[in-house]
C-alpha positions as CSV (number, residue, x, y, z in Angstrom):
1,X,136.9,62.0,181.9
2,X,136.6,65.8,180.5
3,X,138.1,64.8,176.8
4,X,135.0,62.1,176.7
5,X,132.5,64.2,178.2
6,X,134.1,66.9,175.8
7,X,133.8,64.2,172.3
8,X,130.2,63.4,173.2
9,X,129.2,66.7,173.4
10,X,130.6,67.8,170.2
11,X,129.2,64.6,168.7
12,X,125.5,65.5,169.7
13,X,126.4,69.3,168.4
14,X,127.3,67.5,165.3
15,X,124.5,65.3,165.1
16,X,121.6,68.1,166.0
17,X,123.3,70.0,162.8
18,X,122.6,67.3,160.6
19,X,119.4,66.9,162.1
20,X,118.2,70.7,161.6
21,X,119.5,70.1,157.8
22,X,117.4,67.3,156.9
23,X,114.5,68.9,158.7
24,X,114.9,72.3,156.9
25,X,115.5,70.7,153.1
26,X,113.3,72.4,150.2
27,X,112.1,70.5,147.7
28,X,112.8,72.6,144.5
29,X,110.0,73.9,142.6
30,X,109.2,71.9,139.4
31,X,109.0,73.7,136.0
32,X,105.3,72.8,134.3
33,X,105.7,70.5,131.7
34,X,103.4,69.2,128.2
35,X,102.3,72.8,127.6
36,X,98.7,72.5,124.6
37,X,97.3,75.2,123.2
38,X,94.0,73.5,122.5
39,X,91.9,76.3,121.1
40,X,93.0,79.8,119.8
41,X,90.0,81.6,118.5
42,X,90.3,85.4,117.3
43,X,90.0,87.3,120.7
44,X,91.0,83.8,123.3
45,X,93.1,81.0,124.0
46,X,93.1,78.4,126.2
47,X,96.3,76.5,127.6
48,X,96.8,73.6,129.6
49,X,99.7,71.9,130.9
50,X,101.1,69.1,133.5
51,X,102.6,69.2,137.3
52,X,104.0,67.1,139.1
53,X,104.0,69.5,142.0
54,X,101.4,69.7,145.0
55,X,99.5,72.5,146.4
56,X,100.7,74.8,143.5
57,X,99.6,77.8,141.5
58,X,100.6,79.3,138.5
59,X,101.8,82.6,136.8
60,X,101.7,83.1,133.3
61,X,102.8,85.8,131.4
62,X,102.3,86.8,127.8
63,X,102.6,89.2,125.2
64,X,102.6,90.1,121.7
65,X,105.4,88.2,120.3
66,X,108.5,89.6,121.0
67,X,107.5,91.1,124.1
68,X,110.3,91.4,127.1
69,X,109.9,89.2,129.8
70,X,108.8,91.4,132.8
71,X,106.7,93.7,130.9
72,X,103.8,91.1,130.1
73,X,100.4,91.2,131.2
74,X,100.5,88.3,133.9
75,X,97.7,86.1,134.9
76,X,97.4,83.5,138.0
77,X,95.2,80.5,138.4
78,X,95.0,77.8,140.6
79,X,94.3,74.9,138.1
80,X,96.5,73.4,135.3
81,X,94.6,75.5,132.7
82,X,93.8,78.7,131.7
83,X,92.0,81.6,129.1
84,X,93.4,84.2,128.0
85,X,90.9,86.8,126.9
86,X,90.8,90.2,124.9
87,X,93.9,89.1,123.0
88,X,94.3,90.8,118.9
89,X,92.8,89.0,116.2
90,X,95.3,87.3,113.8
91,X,98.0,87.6,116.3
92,X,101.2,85.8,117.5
93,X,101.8,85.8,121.1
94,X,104.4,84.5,123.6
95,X,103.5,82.9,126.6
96,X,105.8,81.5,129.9
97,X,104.1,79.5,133.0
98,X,105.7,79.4,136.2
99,X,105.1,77.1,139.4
100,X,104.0,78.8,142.5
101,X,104.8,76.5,145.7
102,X,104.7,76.9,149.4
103,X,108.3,78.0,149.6
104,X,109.7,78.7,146.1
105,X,108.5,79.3,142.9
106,X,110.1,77.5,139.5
107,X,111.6,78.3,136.5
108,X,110.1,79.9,133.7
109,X,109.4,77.0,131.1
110,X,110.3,77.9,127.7
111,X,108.6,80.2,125.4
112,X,105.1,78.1,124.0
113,X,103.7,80.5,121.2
114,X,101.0,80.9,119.3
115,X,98.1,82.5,116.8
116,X,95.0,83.9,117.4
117,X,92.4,83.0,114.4
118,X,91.2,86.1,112.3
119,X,88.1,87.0,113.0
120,X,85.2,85.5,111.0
121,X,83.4,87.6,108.2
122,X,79.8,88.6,109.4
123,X,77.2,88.0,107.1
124,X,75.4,91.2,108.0
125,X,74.9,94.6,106.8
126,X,76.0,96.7,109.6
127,X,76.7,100.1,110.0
128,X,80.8,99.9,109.5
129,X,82.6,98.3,107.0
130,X,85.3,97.3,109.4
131,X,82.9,95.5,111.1
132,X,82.4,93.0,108.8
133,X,85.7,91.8,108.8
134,X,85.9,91.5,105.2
135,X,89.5,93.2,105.1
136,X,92.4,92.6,107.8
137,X,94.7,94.8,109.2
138,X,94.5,98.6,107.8
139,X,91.3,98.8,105.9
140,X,92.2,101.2,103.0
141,X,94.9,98.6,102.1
142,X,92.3,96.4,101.4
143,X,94.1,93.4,102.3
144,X,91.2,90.3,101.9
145,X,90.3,88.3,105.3
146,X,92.0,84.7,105.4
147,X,88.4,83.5,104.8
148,X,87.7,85.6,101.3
149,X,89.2,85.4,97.8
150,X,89.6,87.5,95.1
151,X,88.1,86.9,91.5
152,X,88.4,88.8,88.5
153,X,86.5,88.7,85.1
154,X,87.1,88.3,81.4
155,X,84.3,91.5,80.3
156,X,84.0,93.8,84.2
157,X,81.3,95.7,83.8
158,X,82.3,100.0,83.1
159,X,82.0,102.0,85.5
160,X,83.9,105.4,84.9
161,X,86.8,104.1,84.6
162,X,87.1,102.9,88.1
163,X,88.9,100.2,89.5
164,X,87.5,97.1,91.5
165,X,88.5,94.9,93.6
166,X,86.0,91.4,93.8
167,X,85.8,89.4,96.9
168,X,84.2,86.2,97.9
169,X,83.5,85.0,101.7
170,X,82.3,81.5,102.3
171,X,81.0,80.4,105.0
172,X,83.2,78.2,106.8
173,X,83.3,74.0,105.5
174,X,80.9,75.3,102.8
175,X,81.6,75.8,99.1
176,X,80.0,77.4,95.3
177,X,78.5,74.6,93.8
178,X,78.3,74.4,90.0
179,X,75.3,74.6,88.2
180,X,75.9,75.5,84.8
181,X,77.7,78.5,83.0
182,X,76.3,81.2,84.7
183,X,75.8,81.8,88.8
184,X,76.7,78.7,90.6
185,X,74.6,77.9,93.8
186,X,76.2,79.8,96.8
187,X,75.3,78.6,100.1
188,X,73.4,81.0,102.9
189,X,76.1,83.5,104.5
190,X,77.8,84.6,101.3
191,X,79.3,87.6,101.3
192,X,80.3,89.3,97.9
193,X,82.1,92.3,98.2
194,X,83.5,94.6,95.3
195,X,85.2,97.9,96.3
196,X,85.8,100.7,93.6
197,X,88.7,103.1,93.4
198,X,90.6,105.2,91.8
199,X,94.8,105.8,91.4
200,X,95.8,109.7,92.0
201,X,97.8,109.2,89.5
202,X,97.0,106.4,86.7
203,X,100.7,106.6,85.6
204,X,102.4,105.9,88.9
205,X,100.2,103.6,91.7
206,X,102.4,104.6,94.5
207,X,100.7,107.7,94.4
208,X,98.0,106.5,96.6
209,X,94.8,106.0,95.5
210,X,91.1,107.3,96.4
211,X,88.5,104.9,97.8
212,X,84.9,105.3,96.3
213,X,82.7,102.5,97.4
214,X,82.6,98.9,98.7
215,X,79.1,96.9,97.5
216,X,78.1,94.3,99.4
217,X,75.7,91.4,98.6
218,X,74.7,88.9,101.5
219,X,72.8,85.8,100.9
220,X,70.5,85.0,104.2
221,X,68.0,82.8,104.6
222,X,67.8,81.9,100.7
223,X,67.5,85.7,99.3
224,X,70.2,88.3,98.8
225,X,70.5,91.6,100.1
226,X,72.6,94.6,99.2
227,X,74.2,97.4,101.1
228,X,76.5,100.4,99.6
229,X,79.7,101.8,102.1
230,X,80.2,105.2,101.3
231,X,83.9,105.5,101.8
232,X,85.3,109.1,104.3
233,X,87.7,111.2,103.4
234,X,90.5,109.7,105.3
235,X,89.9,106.4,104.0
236,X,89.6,104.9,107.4
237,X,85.9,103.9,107.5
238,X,83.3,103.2,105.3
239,X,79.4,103.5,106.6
240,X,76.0,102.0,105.1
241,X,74.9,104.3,102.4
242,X,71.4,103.7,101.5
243,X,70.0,106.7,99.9
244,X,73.0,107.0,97.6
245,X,75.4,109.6,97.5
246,X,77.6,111.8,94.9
247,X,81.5,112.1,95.0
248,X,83.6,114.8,93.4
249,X,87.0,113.8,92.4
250,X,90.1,114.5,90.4
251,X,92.3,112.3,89.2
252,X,95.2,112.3,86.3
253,X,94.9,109.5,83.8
254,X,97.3,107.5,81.5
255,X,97.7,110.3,79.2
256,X,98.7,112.6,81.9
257,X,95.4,114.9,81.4
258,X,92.9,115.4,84.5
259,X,89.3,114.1,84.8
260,X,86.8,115.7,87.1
261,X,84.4,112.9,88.1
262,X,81.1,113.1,90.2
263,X,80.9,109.9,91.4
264,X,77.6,108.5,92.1
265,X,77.0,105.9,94.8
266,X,73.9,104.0,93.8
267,X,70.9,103.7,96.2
268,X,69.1,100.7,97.6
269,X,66.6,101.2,94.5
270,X,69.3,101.4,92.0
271,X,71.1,98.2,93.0
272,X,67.7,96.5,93.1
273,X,66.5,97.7,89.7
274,X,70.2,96.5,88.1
275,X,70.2,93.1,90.3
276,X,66.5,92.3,90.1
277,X,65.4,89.6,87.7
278,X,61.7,88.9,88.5
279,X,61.8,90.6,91.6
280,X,64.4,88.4,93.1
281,X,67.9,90.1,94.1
282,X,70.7,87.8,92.7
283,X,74.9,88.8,91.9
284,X,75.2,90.2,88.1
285,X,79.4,89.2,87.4
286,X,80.4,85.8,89.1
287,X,79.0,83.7,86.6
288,X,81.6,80.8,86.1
289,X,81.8,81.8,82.1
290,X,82.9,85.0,83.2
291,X,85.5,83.6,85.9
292,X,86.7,81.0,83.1
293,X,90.3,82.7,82.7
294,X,93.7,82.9,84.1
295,X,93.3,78.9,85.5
296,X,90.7,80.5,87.9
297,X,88.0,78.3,87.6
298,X,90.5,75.4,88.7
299,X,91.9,77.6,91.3
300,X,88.7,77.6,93.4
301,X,87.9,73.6,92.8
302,X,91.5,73.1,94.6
303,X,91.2,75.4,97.1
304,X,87.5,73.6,97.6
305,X,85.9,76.9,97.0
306,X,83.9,75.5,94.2
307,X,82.5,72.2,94.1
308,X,80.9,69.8,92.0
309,X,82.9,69.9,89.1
310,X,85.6,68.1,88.1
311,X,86.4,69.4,84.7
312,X,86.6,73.8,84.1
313,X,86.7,72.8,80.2
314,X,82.8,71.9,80.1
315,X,81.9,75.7,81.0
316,X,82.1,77.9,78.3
317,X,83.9,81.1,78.2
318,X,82.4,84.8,77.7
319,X,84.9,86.7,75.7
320,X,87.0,89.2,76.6
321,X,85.8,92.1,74.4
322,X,89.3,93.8,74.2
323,X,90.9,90.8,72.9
324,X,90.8,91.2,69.1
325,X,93.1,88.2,68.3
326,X,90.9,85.5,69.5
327,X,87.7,86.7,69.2
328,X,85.5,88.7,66.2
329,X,83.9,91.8,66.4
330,X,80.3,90.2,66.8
331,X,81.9,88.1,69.9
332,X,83.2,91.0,71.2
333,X,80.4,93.4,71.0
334,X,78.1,90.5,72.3
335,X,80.3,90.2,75.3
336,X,80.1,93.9,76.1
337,X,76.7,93.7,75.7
338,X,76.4,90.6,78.3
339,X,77.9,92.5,81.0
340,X,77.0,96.3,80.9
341,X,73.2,95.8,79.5
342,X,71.9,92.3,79.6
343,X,71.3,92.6,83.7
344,X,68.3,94.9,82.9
345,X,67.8,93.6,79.1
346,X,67.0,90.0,79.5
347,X,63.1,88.1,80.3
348,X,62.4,89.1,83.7
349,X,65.0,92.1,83.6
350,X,63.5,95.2,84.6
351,X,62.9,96.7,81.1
352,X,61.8,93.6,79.9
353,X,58.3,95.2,79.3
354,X,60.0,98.5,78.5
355,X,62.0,96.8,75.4
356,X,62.0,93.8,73.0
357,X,66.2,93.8,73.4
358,X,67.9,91.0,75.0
359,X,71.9,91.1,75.0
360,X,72.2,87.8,76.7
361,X,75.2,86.5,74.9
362,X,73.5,82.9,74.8
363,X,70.2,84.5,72.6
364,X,70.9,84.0,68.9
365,X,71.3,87.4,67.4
366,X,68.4,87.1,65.2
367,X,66.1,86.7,68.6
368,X,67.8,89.8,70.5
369,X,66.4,92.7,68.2
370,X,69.7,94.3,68.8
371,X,69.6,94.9,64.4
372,X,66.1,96.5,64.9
373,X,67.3,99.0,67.4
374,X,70.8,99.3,66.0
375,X,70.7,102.7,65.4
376,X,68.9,103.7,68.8
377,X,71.8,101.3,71.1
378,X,74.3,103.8,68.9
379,X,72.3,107.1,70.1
380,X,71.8,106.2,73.7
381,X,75.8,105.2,74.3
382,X,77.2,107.7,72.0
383,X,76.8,110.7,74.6
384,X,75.9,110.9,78.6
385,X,72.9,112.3,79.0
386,X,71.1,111.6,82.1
387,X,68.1,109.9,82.0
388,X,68.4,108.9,78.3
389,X,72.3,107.4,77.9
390,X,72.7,104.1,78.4
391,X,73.7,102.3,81.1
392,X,70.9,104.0,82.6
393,X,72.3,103.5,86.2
394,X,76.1,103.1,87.3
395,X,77.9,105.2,84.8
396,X,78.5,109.2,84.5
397,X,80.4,109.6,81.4
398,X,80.6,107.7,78.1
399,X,82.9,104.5,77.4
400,X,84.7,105.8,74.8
401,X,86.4,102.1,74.0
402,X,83.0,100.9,74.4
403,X,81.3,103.0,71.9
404,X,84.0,102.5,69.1
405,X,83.4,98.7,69.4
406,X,79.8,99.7,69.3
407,X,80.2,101.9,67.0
408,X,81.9,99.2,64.4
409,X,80.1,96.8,64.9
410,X,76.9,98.6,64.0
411,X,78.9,99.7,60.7
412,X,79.5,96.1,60.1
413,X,75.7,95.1,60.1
């Protein structure tokens, strides 16, 4: 009688134990699953995924790619979705997403990455360069946003010597449409930007170079305005300059001799009276003849920067005026002519009632009066002298290649 009292009490133990098991069973924790990163503007990004289990919340954790796992910034939420804000533009980060349940908590699900957008150029003339996002990363490298390109031109206009670096923004889904040879039609929110500088050291780049100027031109609202940034000394910053400004430098050329430069920084009235043509503000270099080299012209229909033309070989070319195998003297001073004079020396120019001149390379030469005044173009580019030397604005010493192709070609008349 005790050995079956004894073997049903052990088998009640033994069936209570199974009892409390069952009872006390946790469901593991599901990992989140179908991870989308459905929007990842410059500063945000907002992620979304599926659960399958009930009641939970979420952890996430992210970084700057590569960051260690622990030492994230870490964000919870309640839903199967969530923004992350104040993130770097034009950045990769990693992000893990954990399940949160009434007992215990998942895995982490694998690492889901992803890119914030750059920021967008802003079609503004505020106070800081940086601010209009023109450039990425560090802005003395001048490294063009995503959303600009560079262009370059057969005949650049002199300015002492300088270098320059030509940008394009377009507004986003819109595009240059051609017109004809010169400016094609650029669509409201254009921002062309053309920074000048100069090497340390013309003979060796990795010198570092000095930062003079960035010129902006902004089409809003149908009309174009201009603003000058007036680079600082630690080439860190560059601020709105409207009154103009003068900047001594030194700098040691090809030759290995050193120029002294004061740089001048042209007002808002000087850009107006260079980029006014019957009192309307418009771009003086893009012209499409002047873009018409180095497959360029091609390059911008495929990356559907320019549209409305199908075939770069119907616009014409202006001639590069240092290229004395393809081109004659008369080309070649014409061309020079175009670029440094013709802004201000044209019908609505402004010393269109000042002068009879037109240096338009398209005006016959017998209807520019550049013979009549031959020997007067020869004074007035032969030695700086302000006030009187021409270019009358942008320049501060004399072309010296310039005025020996002036020079001949005034002999050859």
């Amino acid at each position: 009688m005790k050995k079956v009292i004894f073997t049903l009490l052990f088998a009640f133990t033994l069936v209570s134990c199974f009892n409390d098991l069952d009872d006390d069973f946790i469901t593991q924790c599901t990992v989140p699953t179908n991870i989308q990163i459905s929007d990842t503007p410059h500063e945000s990004a907002i992620i979304s995924w599926e659960d399958s289990n009930t009641s939970a919340t979420y952890n996430l954790e992210y970084g700057i790619s590569g960051f260690m796992l622990g030492l994230g910034e870490v964000v919870q939420v309640t839903e199967t979705t969530a923004t992350l804000v104040n993130l770097e533009a034009n950045t990769t980060y990693q992000v893990y997403i954990q399940s949160i349940c009434s007992d215990n908590v998942s895995m982490q699900t694998e690492v889901v990455t992803f890119t914030t957008a750059a920021p967008a150029v802003i079609p503004q003339l505020l106070n800081n360069l940086s601010d209009l996002n023109i450039f990425s990363g560090t802005l003395e490298d001048l490294t063009p946003s995503i959303y600009a390109f560079e262009y370059d031109l057969t005949t650049p206009l002199f300015t002492d010597y300088s270098h320059k670096q030509r940008l394009i923004a377009l507004p986003s889904g819109e595009t240059m449409q051609y017109v004809d040879n010169g400016l094609p039609a650029f669509p409201d929110n254009t921002v062309i930007a053309k920074t000048f500088y100069y090497f340390n050291d013309e003979r060796d780049e990795t010198l570092g170079k000095r930062i003079m100027e960035t010129r902006v031109l902004i089409k809003q609202s149908g009309a174009w305005v201009t603003g000058n940034y007036k680079w600082n000394a630690a080439q860190t910053e560059a601020t709105l300059d409207t009154d103009g400004s003068v900047v001594a430098y030194s700098y040691v050329d090809n030759s290995g001799d050193t120029k002294n430069l004061n740089y001048q920084i042209p007002s808002n009235t000087d850009c107006f009276q260079c980029h006014s043509n019957n009192e309307q503000i418009l771009p003086l270099g893009p012209k499409l003849r002047s873009m018409h080299f180095n497959n360029q012209l091609q390059d911008f229909i495929d990356n559907n920067y320019l549209s409305n033309l199908t075939d770069p070989s119907i616009v014409s070319v202006l001639p590069d005026w240092t290229n004395r195998d393809d081109y004659s003297l008369m080309e070649r001073t014409r061309a020079y002519f175009d670029v440094n004079c013709a802004h201000c020396h044209q019908p609505g120019g402004t010393c269109d009632l000042l002068s009879s001149l037109d240096f338009r390379y398209e005006t016959p030469f017998d209807n520019t009066d550049i013979y009549t005044f031959r020997y007067t173009i020869l004074a007035r580019t032969q030695n700086y002298l302000n006030g009187y030397s021409m270019p009358y604005i942008g320049t501060t010493i004399i072309h010296d290649e310039g005025y020996d192709l002036i020079e001949q070609f005034v002999d050859s008349l």
